[in-house]
N, C-alpha and C positions, 0 to 999 in steps of 0.2 A: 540504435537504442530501441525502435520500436519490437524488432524482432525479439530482444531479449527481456523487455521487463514490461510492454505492454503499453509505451509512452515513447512518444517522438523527443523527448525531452530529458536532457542528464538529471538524477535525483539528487537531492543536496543530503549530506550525512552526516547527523551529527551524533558520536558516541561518548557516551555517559557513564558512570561506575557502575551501572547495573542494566541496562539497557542502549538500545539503537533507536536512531528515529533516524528516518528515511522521506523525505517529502519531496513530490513530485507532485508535475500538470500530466492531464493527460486530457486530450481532445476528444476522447471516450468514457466510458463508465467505468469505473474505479475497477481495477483489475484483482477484481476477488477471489477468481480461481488460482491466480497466480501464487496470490499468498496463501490462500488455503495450504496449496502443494509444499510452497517453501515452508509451513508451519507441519508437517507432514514428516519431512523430509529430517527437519533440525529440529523439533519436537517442542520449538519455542513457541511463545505464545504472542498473537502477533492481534492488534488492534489498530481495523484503519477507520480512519475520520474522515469524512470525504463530504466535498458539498460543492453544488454548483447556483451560486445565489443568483443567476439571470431568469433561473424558471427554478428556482424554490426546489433544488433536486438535493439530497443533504442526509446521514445516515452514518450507523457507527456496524462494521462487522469486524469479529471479533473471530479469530482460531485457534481453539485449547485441541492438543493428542493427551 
């Protein structure tokens, strides 16, 4: 897992009539290059939410093409 999405951990998937959510842990910092690329690559627009509330670490990045 880690080598391919950036998280030791399987993501849960949940698909919608008009979008994906995708939600994962990761033991690291939220894997923004990753999506940047995949938001690149399929031209979607992709917004991750991410927080680590033990030390207040918490932020929204966002990828429009």
């Amino acid at each position: 897992m880690c080598e391919h999405t950036g998280s030791k951990w399987s993501p849960v998937i949940d698909d919608g009539d008009d979008f994906t959510q995708l939600q994962y842990e990761s033991a690291w910092s939220p894997n923004n290059e990753t999506l940047l690329k995949l938001s690149e690559i399929t031209g979607w627009k992709i917004t991750n939410e991410y927080e680590e509330p033990g030390v207040g670490f918490e932020g929204t990045y966002i990828c429009e093409t």
